[in-house]
N, C-alpha and C positions, 0 to 999 in steps of 0.2 A: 504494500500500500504506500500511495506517495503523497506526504501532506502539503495542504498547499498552503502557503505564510503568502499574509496579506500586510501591508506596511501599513500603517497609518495615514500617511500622506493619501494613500489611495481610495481612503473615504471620500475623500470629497471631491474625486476626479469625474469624472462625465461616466454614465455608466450604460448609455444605451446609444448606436452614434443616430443621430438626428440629423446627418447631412452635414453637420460643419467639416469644414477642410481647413489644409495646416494645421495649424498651433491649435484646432479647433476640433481637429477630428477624432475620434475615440482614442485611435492606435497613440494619440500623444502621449498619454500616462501611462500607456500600459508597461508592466514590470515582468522580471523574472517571478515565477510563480502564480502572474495572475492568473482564472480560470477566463477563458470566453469563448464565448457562444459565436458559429460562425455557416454561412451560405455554400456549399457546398455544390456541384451537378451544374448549376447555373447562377449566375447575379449582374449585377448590375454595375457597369466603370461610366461613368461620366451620364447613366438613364442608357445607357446600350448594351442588349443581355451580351453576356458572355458565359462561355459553355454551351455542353451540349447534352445535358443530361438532366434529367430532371431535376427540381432544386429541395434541395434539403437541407436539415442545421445539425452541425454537428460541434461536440466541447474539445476544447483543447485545452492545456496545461502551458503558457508560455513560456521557453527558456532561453529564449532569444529575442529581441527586436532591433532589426536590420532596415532603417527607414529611414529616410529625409523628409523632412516634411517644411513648404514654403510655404505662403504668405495662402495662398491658393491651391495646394495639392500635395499629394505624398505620394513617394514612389518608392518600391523596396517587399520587406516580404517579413513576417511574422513565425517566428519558426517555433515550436512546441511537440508535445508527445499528446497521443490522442486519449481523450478522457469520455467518460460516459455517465451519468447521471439516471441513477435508478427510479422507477415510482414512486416509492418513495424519499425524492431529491438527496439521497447519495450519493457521492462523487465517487467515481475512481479513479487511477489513472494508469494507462496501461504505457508503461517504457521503454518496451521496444516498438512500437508504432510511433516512430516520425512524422509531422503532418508540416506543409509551407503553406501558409496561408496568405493571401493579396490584401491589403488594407480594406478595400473596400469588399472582402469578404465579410469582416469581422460585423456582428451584430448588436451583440455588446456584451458587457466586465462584468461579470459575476464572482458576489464571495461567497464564501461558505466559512459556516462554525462548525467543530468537529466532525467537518469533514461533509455536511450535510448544506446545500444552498440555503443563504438566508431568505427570509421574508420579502424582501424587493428581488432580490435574482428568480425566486419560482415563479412571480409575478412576469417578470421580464421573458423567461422562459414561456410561460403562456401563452400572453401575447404575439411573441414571435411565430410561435408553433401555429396559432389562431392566424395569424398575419399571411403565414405560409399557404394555407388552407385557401384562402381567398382567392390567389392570383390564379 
């Protein structure tokens, strides 16, 4: 099992991206250890799908962030091991699955308390899933 430490600074970072870019857009605070939530099969660069699979959301464990990010954009890649979140909002995280993920994959920054998603990330989690459903 791998725990995931969450800094304090990270409370009050952006937790769901809303469309800001640069200094604005999710992937800015994100840390080693963060968990988040991400578009997998298909998504969206600039409102133009990319991919070719159907879209799905999948967790990851970040252990790298590899990005520039300007006044207007970020380019670069979010590197992490792939994590899963049970029904009952359990986190795991499995370490030998690698995952690179594109900025404008990510969905958004989920914490978790021992080891379980808090109160606003099952929320976020929801909606997203609810979100996905629609398109």
């Amino acid at each position: 099992m791998f725990h995931l430490i969450i800094g304090v600074a990270a409370l009050s970072a952006p937790r769901l991206h809303t469309g800001g870019r640069g200094y604005d857009h999710i992937t800015a605070t994100l840390e080693e250890g963060d968990l988040i939530l991400y578009r997998d099969g298909s998504w969206l660069v600039d409102e133009v799908p990319v991919g070719d699979d159907e879209p799905t959301l999948r967790f990851a464990s970040v252990n790298l962030v590899q990005l520039v990010w300007t006044h207007n954009c970020e380019h670069g890649w979010v590197y992490g091991m792939s994590a899963d979140v049970d029904d009952h909002f359990r986190v795991s995280v499995d370490e030998s699955n690698e995952v690179q993920v594109g900025p404008e994959q990510v969905v958004a920054r989920l914490f978790t308390s021992d080891d379980e998603l808090d109160d606003e990330s099952r929320r976020l989690v929801d909606a997203a899933r609810a979100a996905l459903l629609v398109e």
